[in-house]
C-alpha positions as CSV (number, residue, x, y, z in Angstrom):
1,X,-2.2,-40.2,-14.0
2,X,-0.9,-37.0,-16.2
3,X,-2.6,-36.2,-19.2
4,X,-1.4,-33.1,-21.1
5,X,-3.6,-31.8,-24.1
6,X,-3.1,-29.0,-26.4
7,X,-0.7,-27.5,-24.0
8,X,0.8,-22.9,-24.9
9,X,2.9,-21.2,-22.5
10,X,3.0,-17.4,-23.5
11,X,5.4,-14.4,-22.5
12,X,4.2,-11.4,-22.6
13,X,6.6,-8.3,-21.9
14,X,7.2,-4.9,-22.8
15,X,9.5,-3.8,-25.2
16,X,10.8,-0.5,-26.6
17,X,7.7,2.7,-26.1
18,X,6.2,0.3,-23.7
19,X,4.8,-2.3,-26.8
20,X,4.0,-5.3,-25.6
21,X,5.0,-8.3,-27.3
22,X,4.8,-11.9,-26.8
23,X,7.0,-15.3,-27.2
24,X,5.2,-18.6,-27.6
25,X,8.2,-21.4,-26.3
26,X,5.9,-24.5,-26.6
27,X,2.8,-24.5,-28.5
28,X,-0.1,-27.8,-29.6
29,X,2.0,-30.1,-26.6
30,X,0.4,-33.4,-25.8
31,X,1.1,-35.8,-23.3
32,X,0.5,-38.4,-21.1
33,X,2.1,-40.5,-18.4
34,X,0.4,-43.4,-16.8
35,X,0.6,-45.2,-13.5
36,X,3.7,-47.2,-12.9
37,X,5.2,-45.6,-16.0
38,X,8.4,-43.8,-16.9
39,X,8.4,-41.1,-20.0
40,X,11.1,-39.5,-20.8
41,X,10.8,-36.4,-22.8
42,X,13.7,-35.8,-25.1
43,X,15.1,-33.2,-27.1
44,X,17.7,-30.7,-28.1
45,X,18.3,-27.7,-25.0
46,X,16.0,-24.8,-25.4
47,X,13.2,-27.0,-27.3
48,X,10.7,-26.4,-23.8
49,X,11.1,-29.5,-22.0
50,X,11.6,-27.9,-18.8
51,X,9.0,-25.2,-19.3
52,X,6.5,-28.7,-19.5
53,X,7.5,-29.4,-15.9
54,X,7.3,-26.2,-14.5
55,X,4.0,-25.7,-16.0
56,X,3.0,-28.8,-14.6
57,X,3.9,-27.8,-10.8
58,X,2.7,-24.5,-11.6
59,X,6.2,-22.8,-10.8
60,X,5.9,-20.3,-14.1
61,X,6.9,-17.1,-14.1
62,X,3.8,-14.2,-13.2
63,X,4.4,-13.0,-16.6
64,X,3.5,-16.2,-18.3
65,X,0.3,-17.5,-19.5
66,X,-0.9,-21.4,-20.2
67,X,-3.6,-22.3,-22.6
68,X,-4.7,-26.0,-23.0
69,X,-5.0,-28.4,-20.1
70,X,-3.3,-30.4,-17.9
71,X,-5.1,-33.1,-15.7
72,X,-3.7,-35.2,-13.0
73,X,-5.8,-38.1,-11.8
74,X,-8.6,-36.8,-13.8
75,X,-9.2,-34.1,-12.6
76,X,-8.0,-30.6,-14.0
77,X,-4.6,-29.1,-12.6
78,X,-6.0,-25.8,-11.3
79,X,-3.0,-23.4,-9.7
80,X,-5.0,-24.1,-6.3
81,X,-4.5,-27.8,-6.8
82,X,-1.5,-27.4,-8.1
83,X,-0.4,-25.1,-5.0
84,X,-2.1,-27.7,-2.7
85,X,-0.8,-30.8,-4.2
86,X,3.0,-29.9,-5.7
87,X,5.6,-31.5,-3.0
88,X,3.3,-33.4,-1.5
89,X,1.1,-35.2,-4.4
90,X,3.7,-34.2,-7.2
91,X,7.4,-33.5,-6.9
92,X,10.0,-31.7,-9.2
93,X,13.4,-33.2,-9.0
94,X,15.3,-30.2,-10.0
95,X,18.2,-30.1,-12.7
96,X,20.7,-28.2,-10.7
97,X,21.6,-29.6,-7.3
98,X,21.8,-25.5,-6.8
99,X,18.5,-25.8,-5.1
100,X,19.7,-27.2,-2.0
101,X,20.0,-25.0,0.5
102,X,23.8,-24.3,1.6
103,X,22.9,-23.3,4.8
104,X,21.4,-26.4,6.1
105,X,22.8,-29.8,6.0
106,X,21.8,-32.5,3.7
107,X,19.7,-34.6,6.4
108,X,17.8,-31.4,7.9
109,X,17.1,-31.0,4.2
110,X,15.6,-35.1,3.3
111,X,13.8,-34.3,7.1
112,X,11.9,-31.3,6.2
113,X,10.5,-33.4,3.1
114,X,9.3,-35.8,5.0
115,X,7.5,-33.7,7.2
116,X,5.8,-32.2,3.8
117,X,5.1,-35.3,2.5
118,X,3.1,-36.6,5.2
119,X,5.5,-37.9,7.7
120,X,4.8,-37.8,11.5
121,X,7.7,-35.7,12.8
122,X,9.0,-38.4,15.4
123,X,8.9,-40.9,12.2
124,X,10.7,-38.0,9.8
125,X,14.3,-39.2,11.2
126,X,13.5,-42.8,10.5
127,X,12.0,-42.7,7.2
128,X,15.1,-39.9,6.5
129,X,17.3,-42.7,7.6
130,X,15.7,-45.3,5.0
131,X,16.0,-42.7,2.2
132,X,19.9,-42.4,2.5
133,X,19.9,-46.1,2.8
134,X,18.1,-47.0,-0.5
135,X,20.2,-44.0,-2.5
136,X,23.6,-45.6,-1.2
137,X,24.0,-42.4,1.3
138,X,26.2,-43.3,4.1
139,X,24.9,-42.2,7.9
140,X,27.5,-39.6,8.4
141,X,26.7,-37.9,5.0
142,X,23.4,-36.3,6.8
143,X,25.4,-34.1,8.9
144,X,27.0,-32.8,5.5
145,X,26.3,-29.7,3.9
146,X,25.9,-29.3,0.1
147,X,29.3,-27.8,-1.1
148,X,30.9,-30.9,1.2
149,X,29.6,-33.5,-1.2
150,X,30.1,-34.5,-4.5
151,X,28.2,-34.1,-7.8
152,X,27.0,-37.1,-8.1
153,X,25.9,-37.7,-4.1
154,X,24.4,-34.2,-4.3
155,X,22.3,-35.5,-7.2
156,X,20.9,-38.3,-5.0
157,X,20.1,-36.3,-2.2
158,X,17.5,-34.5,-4.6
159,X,16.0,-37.6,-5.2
160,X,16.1,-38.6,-1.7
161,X,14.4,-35.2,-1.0
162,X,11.8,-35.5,-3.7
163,X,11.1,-39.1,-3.3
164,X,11.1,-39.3,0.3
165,X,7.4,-39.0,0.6
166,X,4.8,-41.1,-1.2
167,X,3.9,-38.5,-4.5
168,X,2.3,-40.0,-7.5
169,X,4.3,-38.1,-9.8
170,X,7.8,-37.4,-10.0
171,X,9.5,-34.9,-13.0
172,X,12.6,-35.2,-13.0
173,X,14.7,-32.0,-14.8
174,X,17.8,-33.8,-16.3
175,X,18.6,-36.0,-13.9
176,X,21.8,-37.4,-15.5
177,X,23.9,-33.6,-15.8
178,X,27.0,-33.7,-14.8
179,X,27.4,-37.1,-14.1
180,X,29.3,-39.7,-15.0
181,X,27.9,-42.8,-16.7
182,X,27.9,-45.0,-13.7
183,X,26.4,-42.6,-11.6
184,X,23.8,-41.5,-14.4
185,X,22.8,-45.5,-14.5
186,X,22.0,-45.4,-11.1
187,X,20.2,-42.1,-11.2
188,X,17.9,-43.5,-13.9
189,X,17.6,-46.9,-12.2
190,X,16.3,-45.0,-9.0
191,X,13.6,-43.6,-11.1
192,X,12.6,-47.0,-12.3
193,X,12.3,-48.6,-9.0
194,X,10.1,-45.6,-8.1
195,X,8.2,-47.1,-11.4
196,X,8.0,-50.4,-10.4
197,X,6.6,-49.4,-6.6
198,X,3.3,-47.7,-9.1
199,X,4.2,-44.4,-9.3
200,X,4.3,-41.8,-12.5
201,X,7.5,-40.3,-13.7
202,X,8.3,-37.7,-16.6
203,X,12.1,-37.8,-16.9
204,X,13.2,-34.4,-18.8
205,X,16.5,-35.3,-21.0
206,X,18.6,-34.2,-23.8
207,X,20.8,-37.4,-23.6
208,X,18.9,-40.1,-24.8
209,X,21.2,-42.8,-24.5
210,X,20.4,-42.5,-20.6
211,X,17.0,-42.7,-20.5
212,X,16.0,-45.7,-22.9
213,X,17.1,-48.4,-20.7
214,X,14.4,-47.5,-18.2
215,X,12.0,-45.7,-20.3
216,X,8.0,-47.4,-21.0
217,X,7.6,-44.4,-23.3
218,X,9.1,-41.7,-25.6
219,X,7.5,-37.9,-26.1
220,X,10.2,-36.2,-28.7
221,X,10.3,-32.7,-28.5
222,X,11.2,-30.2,-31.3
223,X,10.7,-26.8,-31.4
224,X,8.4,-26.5,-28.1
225,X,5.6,-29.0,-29.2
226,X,5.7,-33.1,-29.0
227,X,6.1,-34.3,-32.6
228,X,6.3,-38.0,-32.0
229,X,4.9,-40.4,-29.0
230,X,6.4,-44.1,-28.9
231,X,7.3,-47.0,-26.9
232,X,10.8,-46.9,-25.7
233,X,11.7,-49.8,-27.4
234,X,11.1,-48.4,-31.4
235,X,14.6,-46.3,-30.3
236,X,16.0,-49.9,-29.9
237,X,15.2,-51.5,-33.4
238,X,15.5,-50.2,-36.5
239,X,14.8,-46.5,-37.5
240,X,11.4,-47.1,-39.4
241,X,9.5,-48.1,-36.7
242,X,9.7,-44.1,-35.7
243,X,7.4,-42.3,-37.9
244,X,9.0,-39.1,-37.3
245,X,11.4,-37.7,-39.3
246,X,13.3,-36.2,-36.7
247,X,12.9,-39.3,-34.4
248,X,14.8,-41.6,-36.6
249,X,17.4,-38.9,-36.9
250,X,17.7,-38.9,-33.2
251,X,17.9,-42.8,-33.5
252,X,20.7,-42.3,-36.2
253,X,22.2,-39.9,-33.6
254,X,23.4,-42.6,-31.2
255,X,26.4,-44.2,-30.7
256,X,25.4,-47.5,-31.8
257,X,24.2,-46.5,-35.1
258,X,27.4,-45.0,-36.0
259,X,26.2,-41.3,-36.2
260,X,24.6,-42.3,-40.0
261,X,22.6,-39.5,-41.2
262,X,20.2,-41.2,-43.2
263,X,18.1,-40.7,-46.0
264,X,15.7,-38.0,-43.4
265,X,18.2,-35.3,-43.6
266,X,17.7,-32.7,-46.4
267,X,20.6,-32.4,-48.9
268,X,18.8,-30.8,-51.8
269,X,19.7,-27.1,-53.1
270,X,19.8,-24.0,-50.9
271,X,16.4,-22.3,-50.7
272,X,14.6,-25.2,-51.4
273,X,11.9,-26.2,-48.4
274,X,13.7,-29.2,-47.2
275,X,17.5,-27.7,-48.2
276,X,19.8,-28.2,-45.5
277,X,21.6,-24.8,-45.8
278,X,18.3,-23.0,-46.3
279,X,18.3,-21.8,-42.2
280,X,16.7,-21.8,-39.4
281,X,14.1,-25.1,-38.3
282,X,10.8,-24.0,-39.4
283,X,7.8,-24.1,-37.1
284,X,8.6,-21.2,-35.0
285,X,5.3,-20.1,-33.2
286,X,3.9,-16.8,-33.7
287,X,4.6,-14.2,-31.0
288,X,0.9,-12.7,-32.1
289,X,-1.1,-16.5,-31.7
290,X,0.8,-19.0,-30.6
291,X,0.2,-20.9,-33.8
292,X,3.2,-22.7,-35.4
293,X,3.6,-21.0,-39.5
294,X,4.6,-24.8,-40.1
295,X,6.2,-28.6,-39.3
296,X,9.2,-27.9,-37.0
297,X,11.4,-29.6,-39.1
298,X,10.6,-28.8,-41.9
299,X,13.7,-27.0,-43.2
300,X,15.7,-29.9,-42.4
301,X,13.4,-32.5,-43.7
302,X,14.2,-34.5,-47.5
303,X,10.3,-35.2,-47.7
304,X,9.0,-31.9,-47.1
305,X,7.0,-30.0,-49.7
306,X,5.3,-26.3,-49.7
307,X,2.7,-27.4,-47.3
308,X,4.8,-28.5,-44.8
309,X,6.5,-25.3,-44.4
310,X,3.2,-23.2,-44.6
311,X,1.0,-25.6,-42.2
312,X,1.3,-26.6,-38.9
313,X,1.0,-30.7,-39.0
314,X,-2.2,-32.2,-37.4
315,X,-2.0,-34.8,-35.0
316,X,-2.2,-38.6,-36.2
317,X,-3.1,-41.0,-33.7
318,X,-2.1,-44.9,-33.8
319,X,-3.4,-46.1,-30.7
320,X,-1.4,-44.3,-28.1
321,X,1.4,-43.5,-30.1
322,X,1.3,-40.2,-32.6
323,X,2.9,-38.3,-34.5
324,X,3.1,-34.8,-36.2
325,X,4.1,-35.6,-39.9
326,X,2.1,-35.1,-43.0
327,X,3.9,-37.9,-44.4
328,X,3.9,-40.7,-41.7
C-alpha cells in the first residue's frame, strides 16, 4: 500500500549575511506498510517521526525539500497526487486535537468529512451518525463544540473525522497523548478495527507500550532514519530477537523488563567510541549532503568500533525485516 525508500527531508534557510544553510532531520528512511496492516513507528520526540507523515500527505513546509520516494499503491506519490488524494485516499489523524476548528461544532466538523470523503450530502448526516456511534460518541455530543469536550472525546472525534470516509491509509500522529490508559487502549483498538476492515495504518508513537498490542509491525526510529524493521511480536519475547542495538534497549525500556539496561549500553571510558559520557548520539546528518558521518547510535553503543562512528551503516535485509547495524 505505502512503500517508503531512501526517504531526505532538507531545510534550507538563510542565516546571518544572507548564507544559506541547510538541516537534514531524517535521512536513508525506509518503509513500508501493507494492506490490512498496522506499523507503528517508534522513537524518542524530535527523532522525525512526524516529519514521515507530513511528507507523506505532502503537508511540508515551502522551504523544505524531499529526496527518495514514496509510492502508494504503486504508483509514485507526486504533490499532484498527493494534493488529489490526501483526505480523501489518505488521511492524517493529527497529534493535537488543536486542529479542530473552535468555531464549528463537533458534528458539522465529522459532516464536512464525509462530504470529502465521498459521501452523498443527504447520506453525510447518517454515515456522521454511525461514526459517533462506533467511537462511543453520544448523539447530543454533535451539537458540541471543541473546548466543551474532553481530552479524550476530542481525541475520538479526530478519528471519527479522519476515518469517516473510506481512505486506504490512515497516519495517525500520536494518537495516545494526553490520554489516560483506558482511553489510549481504545484509541489504539480503533485503529485496529480500521486494520481488520483492510485498510493501511502508520501509527506515529513515542510510547511503545501503547502501540504493541495492536501493532503487525515495528519501524524504530533514531536519529531521523529507520534503523530496525520487525514484527511486533520480537518486542514481546526476549531482547535478541531485535537485531538492533537500540531496539533491544527500547525492549529493556519497558515496564515489564524492569528498566534493565543490558549489556547494549556503553559503559567503557570517556572518549572512547562506544563510552557513555563521550556525548552526543552520533549519526547526525550533514547540513551540506544529507549523509549521516556514522551509525546513530553509535556513541552509546558497547559494540561499536572506529567504523561505526565514521560510516553510515548499510541496510541488511532478512526477508522483510532489516536493520542498520554493522554487527547484526
Amino acid at each position: 500500500m505505502l512503500t517508503v525508500t531512501d526517504l531526505s527531508i532538507r531545510f534550507e534557510r538563510y542565516g546571518r549575511g544572507l548564507a544559506r544553510t541547510a538541516i537534514v532531520p531524517v535521512h536513508h528512511l525506509d518503509l513500508d506498510v501493507g494492506p490490512g496492516e498496522i506499523v507503528a513507528v517508534i522513537g524518542a520526540s524530535g527523532s522525525g517521526k512526524s516529519l514521515l507523515a507530513h511528507a507523506v500527505l505532502g503537508i511540508l513546509p515551502d522551504n523544505c525539500r524531499v529526496d527518495g520516494e514514496i509510492r502508494f499503491k504503486g504508483e509514485p506519490l507526486t504533490p499532484a497526487r498527493q494534493k488529489a488524494l490526501r483526505g480523501r485516499e489518505m488521511v492524517l489523524v493529527p497529534q493535537s486535537v488543536g486542529f479542530l476548528n473552535p468555531l464549528k461544532n463537533v458534528g458539522a466538523q465529522v459532516r464536512r468529512a464525509a462530504i470529502l470523503g465521498g459521501a452523498a450530502g443527504s447520506a453525510a448526516p447518517r454515515v456522521t451518525d454511525a461514526a459517533f456511534s462506533r467511537y462511543g460518541l453520544a448523539p447530543p455530543v454533535q451539537a458540541l463544540f471543541p473546548f466543551q469536550v474532553s481530552g479524550g472525546m476530542a481525541r475520538r472525534v479526530l478519528t471519527a473525522t479522519a476515518t469517516v470516509g473510506r481512505a486506504d491509509l490512515i497516519v495517525a500522529d500520536e494518537p495516545t497523548t494526553g490520554l489516560d490508559r483506558e482511553a489510549s487502549e481504545q484509541s489504539m483498538a480503533f485503529l485496529r478495527q480500521l486494520a481488520d476492515e483492510g485498510r493501511s495504518v502508520m501509527v506515529i508513537s513515542h510510547d511503545l507500550s501503547a502501540v504493541l498490542p495492536v501493532a503487525d509491525r515495528v519501524a524504530v526510529f533514531l536519529s531521523g532514519t529507520t534503523v530496525e524493521g520487525a514484527p511486533a511480536g520480537s518486542f514481546n519475547g526476549h531482547p535478541e530477537a531485535l537485531r538492533h542495538p537500540y531496539s533491544r534497549d527500547m525492549w529493556r525500556a519497558l515496564p515489564d523488563h524492569e528498566f534493565d539496561p543490558g549489556p547494549d549500553r556503553a559503559a567503557g571510558p570517556a572518549g572512547s567510541p562506544g563510552a557513555a559520557g563521550s556525548g552526543g548520539s552520533g549519526g547526525a546528518a550533514n547540513a551540506d549532503d544529507g549523509q549521516a558521518d556514522g551509525c546513530p547510535y553509535a556513541r552509546r553503543c558497547a559494540r561499536a568500533d572506529a567504523a561505526c562512528v565514521g560510516m553510515f551503516p548499510p541496510k541488511r535485509h532478512f526477508g522483510r525485516d532489516f536493520v542498520r547495524c554493522r554487527h547484526a
